[in-house]
PLY file of the C-alpha trace (Angstrom):
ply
format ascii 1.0
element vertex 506
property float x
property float y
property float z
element edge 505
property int vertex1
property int vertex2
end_header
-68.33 -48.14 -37.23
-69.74 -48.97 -40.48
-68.24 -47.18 -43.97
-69.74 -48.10 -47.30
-68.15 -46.38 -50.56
-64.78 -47.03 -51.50
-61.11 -45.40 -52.34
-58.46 -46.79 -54.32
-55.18 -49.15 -52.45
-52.55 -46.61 -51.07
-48.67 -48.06 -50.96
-48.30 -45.70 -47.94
-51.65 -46.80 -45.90
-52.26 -50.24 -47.68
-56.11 -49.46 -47.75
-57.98 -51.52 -50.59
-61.70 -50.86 -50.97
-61.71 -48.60 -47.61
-64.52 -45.73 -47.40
-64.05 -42.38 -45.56
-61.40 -40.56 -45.20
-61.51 -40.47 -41.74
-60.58 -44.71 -41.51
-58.14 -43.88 -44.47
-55.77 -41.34 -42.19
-56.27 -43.21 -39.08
-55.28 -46.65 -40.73
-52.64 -44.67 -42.20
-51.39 -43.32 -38.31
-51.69 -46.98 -37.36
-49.41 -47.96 -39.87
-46.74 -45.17 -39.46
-46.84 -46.00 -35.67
-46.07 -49.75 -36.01
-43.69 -48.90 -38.25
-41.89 -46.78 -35.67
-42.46 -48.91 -32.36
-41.35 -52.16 -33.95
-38.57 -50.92 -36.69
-38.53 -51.14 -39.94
-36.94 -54.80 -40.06
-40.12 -56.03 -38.42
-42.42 -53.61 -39.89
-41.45 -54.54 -43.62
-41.86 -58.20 -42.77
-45.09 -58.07 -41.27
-47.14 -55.13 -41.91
-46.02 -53.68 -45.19
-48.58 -56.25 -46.80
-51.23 -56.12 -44.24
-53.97 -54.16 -45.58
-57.76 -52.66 -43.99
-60.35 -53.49 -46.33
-63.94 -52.11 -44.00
-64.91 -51.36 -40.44
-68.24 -52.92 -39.72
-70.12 -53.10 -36.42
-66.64 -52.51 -34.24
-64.26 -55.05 -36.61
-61.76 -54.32 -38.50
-61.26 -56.65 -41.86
-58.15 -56.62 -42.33
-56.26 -58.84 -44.90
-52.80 -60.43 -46.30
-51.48 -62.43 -49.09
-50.97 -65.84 -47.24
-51.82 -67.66 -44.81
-48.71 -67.82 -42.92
-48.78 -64.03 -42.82
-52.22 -64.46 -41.17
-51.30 -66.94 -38.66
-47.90 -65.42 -37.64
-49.52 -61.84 -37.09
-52.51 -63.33 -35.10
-49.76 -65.40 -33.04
-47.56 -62.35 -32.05
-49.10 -59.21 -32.78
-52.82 -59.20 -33.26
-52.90 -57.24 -29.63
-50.87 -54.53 -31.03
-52.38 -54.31 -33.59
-55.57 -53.73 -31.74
-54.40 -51.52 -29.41
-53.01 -49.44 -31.42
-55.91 -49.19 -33.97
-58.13 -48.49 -31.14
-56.33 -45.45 -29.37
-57.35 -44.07 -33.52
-60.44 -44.91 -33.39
-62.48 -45.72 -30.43
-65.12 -48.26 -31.67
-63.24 -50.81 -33.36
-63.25 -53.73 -30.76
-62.15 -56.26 -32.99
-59.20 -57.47 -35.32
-60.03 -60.06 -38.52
-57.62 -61.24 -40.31
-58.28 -63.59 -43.69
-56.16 -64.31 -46.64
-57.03 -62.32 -49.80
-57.03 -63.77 -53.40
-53.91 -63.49 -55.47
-55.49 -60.68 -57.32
-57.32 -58.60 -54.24
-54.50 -55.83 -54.68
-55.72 -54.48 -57.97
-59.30 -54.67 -57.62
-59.91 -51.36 -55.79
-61.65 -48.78 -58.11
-59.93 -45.98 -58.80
-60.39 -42.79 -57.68
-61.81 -39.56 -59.26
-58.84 -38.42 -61.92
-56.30 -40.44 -63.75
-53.78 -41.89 -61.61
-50.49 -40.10 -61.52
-46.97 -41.65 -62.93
-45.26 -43.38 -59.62
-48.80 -42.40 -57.70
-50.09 -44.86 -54.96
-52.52 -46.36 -57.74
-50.11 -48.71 -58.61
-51.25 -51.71 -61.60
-51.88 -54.90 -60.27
-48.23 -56.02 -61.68
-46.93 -53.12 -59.87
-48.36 -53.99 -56.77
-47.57 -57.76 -56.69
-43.92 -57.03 -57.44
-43.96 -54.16 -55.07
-44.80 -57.44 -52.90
-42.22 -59.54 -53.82
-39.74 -56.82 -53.71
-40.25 -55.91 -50.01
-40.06 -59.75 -49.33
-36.66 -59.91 -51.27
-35.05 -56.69 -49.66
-35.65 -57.41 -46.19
-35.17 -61.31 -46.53
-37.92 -61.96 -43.85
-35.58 -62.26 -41.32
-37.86 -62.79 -38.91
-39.95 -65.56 -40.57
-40.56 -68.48 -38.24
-38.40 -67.64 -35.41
-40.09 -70.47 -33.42
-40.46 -72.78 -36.06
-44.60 -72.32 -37.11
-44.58 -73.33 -40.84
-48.15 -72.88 -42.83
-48.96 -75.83 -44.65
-50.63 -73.10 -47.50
-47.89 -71.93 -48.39
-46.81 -75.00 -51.29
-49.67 -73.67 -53.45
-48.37 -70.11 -52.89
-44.62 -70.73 -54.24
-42.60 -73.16 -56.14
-39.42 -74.78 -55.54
-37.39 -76.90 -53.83
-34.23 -77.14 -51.91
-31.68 -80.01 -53.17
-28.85 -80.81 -50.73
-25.35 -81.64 -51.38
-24.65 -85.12 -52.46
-23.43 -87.55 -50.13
-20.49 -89.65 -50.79
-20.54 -93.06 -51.03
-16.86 -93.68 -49.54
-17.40 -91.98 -46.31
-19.67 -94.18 -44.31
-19.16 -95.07 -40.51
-17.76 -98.55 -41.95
-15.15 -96.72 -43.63
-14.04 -93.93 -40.84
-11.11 -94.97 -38.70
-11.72 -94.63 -35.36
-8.97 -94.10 -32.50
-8.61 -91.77 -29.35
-9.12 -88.17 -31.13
-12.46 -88.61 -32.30
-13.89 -92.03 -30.29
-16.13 -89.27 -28.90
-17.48 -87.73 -32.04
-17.76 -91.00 -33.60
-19.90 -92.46 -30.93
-22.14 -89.25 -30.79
-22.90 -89.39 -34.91
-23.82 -93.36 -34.30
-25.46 -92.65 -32.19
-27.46 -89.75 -33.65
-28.11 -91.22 -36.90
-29.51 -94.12 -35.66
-31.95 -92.57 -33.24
-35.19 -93.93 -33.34
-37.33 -92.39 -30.36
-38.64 -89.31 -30.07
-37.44 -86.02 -30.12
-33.34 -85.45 -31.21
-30.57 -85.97 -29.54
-27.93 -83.72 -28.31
-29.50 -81.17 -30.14
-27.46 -79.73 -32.21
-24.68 -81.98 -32.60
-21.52 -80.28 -33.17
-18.05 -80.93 -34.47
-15.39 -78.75 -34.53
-11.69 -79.77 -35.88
-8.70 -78.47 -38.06
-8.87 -79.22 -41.45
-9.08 -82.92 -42.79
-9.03 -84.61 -39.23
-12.73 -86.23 -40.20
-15.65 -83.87 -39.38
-17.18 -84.32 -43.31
-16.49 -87.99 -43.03
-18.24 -88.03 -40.16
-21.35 -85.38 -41.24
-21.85 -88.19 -44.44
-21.96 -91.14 -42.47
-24.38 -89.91 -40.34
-26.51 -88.79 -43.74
-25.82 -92.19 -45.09
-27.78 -93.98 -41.72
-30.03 -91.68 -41.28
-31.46 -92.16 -44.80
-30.68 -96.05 -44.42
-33.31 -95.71 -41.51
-35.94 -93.89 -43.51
-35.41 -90.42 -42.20
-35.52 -87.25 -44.47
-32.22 -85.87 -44.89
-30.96 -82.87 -46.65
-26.91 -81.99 -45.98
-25.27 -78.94 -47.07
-22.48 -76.98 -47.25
-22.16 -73.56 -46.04
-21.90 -72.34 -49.62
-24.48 -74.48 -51.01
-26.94 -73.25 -48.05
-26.17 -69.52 -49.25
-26.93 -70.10 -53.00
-30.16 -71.54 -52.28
-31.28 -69.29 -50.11
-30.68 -66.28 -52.31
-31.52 -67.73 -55.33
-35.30 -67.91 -53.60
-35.16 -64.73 -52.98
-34.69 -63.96 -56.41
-37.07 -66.09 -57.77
-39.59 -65.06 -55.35
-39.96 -68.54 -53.82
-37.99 -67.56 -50.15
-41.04 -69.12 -48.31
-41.42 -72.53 -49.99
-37.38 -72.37 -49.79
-37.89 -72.19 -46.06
-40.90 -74.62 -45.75
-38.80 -77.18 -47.22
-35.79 -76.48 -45.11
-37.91 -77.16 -42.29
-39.71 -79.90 -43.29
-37.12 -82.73 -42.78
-35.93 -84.84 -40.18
-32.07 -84.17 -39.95
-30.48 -81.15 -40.98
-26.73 -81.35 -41.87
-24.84 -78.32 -42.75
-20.97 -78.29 -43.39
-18.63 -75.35 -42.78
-20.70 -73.24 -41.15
-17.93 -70.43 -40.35
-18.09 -69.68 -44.14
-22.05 -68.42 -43.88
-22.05 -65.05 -44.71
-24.12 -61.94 -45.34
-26.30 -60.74 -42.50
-29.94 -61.84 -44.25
-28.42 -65.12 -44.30
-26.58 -65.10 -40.94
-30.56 -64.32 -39.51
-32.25 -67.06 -41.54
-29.38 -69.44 -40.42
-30.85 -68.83 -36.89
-34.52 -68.81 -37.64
-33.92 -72.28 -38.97
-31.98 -73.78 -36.51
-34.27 -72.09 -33.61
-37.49 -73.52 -35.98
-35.99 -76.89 -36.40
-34.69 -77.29 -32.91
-38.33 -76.30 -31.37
-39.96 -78.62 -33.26
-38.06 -81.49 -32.63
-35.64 -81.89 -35.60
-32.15 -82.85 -35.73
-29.65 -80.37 -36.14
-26.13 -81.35 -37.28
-23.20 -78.69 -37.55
-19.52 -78.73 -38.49
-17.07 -75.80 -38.29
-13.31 -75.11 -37.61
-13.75 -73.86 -34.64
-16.11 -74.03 -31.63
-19.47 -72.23 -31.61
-18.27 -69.47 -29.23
-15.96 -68.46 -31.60
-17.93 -67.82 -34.88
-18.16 -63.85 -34.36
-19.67 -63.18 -37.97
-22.85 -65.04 -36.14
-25.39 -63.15 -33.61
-25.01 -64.09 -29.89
-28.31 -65.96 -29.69
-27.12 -67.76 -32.67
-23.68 -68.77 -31.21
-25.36 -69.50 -27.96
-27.94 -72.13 -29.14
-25.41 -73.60 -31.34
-23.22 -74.35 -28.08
-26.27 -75.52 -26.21
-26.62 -78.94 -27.50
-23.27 -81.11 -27.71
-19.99 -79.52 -28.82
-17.45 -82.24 -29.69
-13.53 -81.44 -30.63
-11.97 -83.64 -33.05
-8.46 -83.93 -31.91
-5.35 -84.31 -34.05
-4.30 -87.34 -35.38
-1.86 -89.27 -33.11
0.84 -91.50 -34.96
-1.51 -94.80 -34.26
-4.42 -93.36 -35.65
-2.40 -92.04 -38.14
-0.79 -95.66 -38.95
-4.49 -96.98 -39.07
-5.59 -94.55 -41.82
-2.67 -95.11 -43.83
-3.07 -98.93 -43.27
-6.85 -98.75 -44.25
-6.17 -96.53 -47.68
-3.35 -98.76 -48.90
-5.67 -101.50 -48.28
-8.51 -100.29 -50.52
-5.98 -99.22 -53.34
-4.53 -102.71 -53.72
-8.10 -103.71 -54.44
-7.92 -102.26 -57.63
-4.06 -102.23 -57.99
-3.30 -106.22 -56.66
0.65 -105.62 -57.06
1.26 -102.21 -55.46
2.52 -102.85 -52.05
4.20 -100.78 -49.20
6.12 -101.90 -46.64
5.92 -101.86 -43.12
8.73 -100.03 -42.41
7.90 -97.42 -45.60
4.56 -97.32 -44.38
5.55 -96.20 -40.41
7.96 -93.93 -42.01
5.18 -91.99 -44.01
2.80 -92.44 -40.86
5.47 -90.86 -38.59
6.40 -88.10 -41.29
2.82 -86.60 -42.27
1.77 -85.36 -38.84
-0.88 -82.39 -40.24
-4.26 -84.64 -41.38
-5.67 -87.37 -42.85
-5.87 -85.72 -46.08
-2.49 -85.13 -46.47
-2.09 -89.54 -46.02
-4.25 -90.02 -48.71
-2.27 -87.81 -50.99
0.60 -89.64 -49.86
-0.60 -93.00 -50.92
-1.52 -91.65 -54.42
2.09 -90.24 -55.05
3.34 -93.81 -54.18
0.59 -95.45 -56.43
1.55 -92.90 -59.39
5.15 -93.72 -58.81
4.63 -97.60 -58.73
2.12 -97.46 -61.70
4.57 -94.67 -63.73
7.65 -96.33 -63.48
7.24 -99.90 -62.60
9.73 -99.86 -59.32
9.39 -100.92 -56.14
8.42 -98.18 -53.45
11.75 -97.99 -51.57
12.22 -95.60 -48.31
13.91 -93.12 -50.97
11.26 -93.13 -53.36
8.80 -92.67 -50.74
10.85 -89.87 -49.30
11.12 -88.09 -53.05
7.27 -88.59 -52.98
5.93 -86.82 -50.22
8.37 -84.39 -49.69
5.85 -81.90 -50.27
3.88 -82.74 -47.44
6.45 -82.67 -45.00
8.65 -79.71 -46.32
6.20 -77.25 -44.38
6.57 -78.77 -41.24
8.57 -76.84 -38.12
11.69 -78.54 -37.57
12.32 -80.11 -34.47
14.69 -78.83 -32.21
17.71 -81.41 -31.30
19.97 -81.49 -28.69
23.33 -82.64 -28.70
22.25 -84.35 -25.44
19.74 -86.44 -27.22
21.89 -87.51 -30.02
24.39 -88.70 -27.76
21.92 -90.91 -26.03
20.69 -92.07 -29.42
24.24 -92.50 -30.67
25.00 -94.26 -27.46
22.42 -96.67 -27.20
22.41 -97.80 -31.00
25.67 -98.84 -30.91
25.43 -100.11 -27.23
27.86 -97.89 -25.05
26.97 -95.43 -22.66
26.98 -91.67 -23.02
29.84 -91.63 -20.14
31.94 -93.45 -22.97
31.98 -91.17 -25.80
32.98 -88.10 -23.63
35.60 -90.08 -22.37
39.09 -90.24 -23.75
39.17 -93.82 -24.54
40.10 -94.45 -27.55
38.86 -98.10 -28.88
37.14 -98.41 -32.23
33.97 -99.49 -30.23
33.86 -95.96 -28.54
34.99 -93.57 -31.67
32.82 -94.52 -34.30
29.97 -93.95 -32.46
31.63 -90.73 -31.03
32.71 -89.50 -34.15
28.99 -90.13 -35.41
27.77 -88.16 -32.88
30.04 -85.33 -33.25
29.07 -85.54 -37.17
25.43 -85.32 -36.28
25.71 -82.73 -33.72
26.95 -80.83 -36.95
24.60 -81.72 -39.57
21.32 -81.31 -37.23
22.21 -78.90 -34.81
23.61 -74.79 -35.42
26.01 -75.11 -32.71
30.06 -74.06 -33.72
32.46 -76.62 -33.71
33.89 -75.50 -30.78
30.55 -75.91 -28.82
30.17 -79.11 -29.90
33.67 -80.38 -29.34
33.12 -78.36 -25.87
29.95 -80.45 -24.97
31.95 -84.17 -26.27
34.30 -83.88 -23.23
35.66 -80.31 -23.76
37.25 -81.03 -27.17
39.31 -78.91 -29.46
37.14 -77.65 -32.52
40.15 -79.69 -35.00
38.60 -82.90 -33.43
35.43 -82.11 -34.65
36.04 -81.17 -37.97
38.35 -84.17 -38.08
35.15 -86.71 -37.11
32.77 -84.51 -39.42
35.03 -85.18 -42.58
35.60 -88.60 -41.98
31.99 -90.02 -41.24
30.53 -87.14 -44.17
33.44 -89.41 -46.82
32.61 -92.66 -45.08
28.93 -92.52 -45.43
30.05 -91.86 -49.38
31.63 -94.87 -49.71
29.68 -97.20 -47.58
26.15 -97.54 -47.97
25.62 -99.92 -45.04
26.55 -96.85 -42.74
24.83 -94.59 -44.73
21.67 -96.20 -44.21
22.79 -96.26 -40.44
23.28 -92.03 -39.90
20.09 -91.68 -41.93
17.72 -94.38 -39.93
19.57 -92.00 -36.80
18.36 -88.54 -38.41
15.13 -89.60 -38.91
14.72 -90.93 -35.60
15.86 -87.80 -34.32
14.09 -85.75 -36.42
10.69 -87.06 -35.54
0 1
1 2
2 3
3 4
4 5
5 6
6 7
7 8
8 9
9 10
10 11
11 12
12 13
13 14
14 15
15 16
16 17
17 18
18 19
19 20
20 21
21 22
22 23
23 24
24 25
25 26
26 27
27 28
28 29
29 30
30 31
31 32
32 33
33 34
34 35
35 36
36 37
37 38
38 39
39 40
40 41
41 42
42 43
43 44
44 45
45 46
46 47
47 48
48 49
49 50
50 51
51 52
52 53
53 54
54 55
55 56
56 57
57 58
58 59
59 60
60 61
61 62
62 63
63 64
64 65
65 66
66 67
67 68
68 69
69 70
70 71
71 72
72 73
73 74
74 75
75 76
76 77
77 78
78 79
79 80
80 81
81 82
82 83
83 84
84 85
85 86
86 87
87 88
88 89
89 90
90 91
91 92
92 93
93 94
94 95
95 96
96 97
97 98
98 99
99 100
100 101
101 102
102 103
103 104
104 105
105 106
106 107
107 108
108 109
109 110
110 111
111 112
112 113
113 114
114 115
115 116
116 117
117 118
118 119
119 120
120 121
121 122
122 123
123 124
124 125
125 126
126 127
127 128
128 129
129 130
130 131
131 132
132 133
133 134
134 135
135 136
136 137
137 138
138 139
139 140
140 141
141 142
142 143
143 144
144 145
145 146
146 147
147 148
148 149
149 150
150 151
151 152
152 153
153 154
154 155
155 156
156 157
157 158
158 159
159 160
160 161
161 162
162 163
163 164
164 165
165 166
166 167
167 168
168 169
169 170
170 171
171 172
172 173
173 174
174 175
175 176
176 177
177 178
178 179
179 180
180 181
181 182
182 183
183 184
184 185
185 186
186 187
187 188
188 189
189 190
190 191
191 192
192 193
193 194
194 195
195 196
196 197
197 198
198 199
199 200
200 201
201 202
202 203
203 204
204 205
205 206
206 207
207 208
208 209
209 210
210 211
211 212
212 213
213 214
214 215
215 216
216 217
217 218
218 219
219 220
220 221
221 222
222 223
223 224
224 225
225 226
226 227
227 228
228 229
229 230
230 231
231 232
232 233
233 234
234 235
235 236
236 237
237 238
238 239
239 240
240 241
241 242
242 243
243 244
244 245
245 246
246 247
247 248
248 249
249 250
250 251
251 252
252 253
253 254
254 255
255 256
256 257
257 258
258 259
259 260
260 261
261 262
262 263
263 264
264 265
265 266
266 267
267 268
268 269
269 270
270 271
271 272
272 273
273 274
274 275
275 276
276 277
277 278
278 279
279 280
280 281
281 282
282 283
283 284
284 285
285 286
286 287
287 288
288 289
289 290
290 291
291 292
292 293
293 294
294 295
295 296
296 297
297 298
298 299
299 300
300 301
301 302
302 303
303 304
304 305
305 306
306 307
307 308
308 309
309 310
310 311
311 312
312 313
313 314
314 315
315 316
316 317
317 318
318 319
319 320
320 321
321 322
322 323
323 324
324 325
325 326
326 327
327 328
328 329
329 330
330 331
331 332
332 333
333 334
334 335
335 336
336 337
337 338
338 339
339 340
340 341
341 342
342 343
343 344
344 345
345 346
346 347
347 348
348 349
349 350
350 351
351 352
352 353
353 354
354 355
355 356
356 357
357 358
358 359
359 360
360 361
361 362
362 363
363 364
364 365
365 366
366 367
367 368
368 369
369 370
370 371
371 372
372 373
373 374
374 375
375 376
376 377
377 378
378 379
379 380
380 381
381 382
382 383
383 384
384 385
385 386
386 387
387 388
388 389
389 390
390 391
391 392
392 393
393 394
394 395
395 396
396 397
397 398
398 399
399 400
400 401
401 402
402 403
403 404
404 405
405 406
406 407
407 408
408 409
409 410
410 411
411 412
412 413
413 414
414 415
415 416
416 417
417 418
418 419
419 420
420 421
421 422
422 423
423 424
424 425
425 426
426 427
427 428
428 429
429 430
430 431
431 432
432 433
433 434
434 435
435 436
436 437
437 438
438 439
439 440
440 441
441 442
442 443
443 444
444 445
445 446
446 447
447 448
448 449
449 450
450 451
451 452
452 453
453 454
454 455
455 456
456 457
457 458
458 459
459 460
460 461
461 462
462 463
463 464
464 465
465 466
466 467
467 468
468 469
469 470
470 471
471 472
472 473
473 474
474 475
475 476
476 477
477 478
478 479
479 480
480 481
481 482
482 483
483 484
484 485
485 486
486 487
487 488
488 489
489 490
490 491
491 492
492 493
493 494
494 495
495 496
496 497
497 498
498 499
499 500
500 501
501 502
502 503
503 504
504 505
């Protein structure tokens, strides 16, 4: 069916140098059916810029700003199209789709009569902002789903996409490695140094607590992977957010995207913190995109994938299918390792601070939550050497990260362990101090005992003299006043009760 003659664009039918009104309404039903089958997610995405410019001999022209517009809709919906332009009219047999020049929107002539204020015969400006506005609003949230990227689209749209610096102290040379996270230590070697084809256990995923070494980990494997020539970009959750709508302000969402999906390893930090729905979708569309075609995708959260419910199923489910690796805590060897490795590259740059060992096991055994909370404890002791030229003494070092241990659930102690402790310090048995005897080699440590019982525990005195050998309550407050105004005057068995509640206590 052949039309010659033409009409001006419509916003509501998207017809641009169209004849008849006939092909005008039944372009316009084709439309306004699409629109209603597919929603109006899909429909703004696709369609709203998809415009009929003739029907000759059984085709329709029809045409769009860009080429990935063109490709996608003769990928996935060039049938539909079809179909549903011919159940309107009969005779067209045939869909083409081309890319029209920048300016194709405004070059209609206009029909008989001045055009009315907000009327379909929009300027050019209006019209190419009317375009960029429906991109913006619905965010494209279905662009490249399976990962096709149009190599037209860098002369269509500006801009880039920088990542997140890398930091030069966390490398795999400087991560500690010990039982907790042997696992997702060996997987990030081994993914940053990949060299075949394809990715490996794609996506990589680490999940941990806070400061137990799933950033140290993400920049190490940036750092290899660009040591090895790959293209890298790694961001942060927030970072990822910022860009993303800041294209979509500018107008530049698709190069934003291209970029994104360009590279060779993707690295992305915090991921529970991605919010916002238009984000949440392209989040997926790029993972799904850069996952189909091959790409390495590496992702750190708090928690494991299953358990990011701001994130669509299909989202949480492809995260989970590649590798999901748990950091574990920090156990008190790894811990002593860490602690051992920052003092070590302090006293590079500070030759006469020193720790020692027993200071040192004390503030491994004492800071139980991360390693973050280590390295603040090694630059309290630094500021303390540095500001007041002292040694760092187990007292100092106590004053010094008492903040970082203050939050930390007590332990619960039994006056069964203590006499154990008690007992075996000061080489007797537990059989001796609830006896009566009465040497001086049995009732210091039993009065100790009794005295600790007190200090560390919230049972009454008569409990406690009822669990040393069924006691009278004047025995233990006897032994509690004497060790509390011996420990006063001697500092030798001061040191002793506090090496015991420590010992206890941890």
């Amino acid at each position: 069916m052949h039309v010659d003659g033409s009409v001006s664009g419509n916003a509501e039918t998207g017809m641009s140098g169209v004849s008849g009104p006939d092909t005008v309404a039944a372009w316009a039903r084709v439309k306004r059916r699409l629109r209603a089958e597919l929603g109006e997610d899909v429909f703004a995405s696709w369609f709203a810029r998809l415009e009929l410019v003739e029907v000759v001999d059984g085709t329709a022209r029809l045409t769009v700003p860009t080429r990935f517009l063109k490709s996608w809709i003769e990928s996935h919906y060039l049938d539909r199209v079809l179909t549903t332009f011919r159940s309107e009219v009969e005779s067209v047999s045939r869909l083409d789709v081309s890319v029209r020049g920048p300016s194709a929107a405004g070059t209609a002539r206009p029909a008989s009569g001045p055009a009315k204020t907000g009327s379909s015969a929009a300027s050019p400006l209006a019209r190419l902002q009317a375009v960029g506005n429906v991109m913006s609003s619905q965010t494209e949230s279905h662009v490249a789903s399976q990962g096709e990227i149009s190599t037209g689209l860098r002369s269509e749209a500006s801009g880039d996409l920088n990542g997140a610096p890398l930091d030069n102290r966390l490398t795999f040379a400087s991560f500690v490695v010990g039982r907790s996270n042997a696992l997702a230590h060996a997987a990030a070697e081994r993914v940053a140094r990949h060299d075949g084809e394809g990715a490996l256990y794609n996506p990589l995923y680490f999940h941990a607590g806070v400061g137990l070494g799933k950033t140290h980990l993400l920049h190490g494997i940036g750092h290899a992977a660009r040591e090895a020539g790959r293209r890298v970009i790694y961001l942060t959750a927030d970072r990822f957010m910022y860009g993303f709508v800041n294209a979509l302000k500018t107008q530049n969402a698709l190069a934003f995207k291209e970029r994104l999906r360009a590279i060779d390893l993707l690295i992305l930090d915090d991921v529970q913190f991605i919010q916002g729905k238009s984000i949440q979708a392209e989040f997926g569309h790029t993972i799904n995109a850069l996952i189909d075609a091959g790409r390495q995708v590496v992702v750190a959260s708090d928690r494991p994938p299953t358990e990011l419910e701001a994130l669509e199923e299909r989202v949480r489910s492809r995260l989970a299918g590649g590798l999901v690796v748990e950091i574990g805590s920090l156990d008190e060897q790894l811990r002593a390792s860490i602690l051992s490795a920052r003092l070590a590259a302090v006293q590079v740059s500070h030759p006469n601070f020193e720790v020692s060992p027993t200071v040192a096991t004390y503030v491994a055994r004492a800071i139980t939550a991360n390693g973050r909370d280590l390295e603040g404890a090694v630059n309290r002791l630094l500021a303390h050497a540095t500001l007041t030229g002292t040694a760092v003494t187990m007292e100092t070092a106590e004053t010094a990260i008492r903040d970082l241990v203050k939050n930390r659930e007590p332990k619960r102690i039994k006056i069964e362990d203590i006499q154990k402790l008690v007992a075996s310090r000061y080489n007797v048995s537990r059989s001796d101090i609830l006896s009566e005897r009465r040497t001086a080699a049995v009732v210091k440590p039993r009065q100790i005992a009794m005295y600790l019982s007190k200090v560390l525990t919230l049972r009454s005195l008569p409990e406690i003299g009822r669990r040393f050998g069924g006691r009278d309550h004047t025995t233990v407050l006897h032994a509690v006043r004497k060790i509390d105004k011996l420990i006063g005057e001697d500092n030798v068995l001061n040191d002793e009760v506090e090496l015991l509640k420590r010992m206890l206590q941890d």
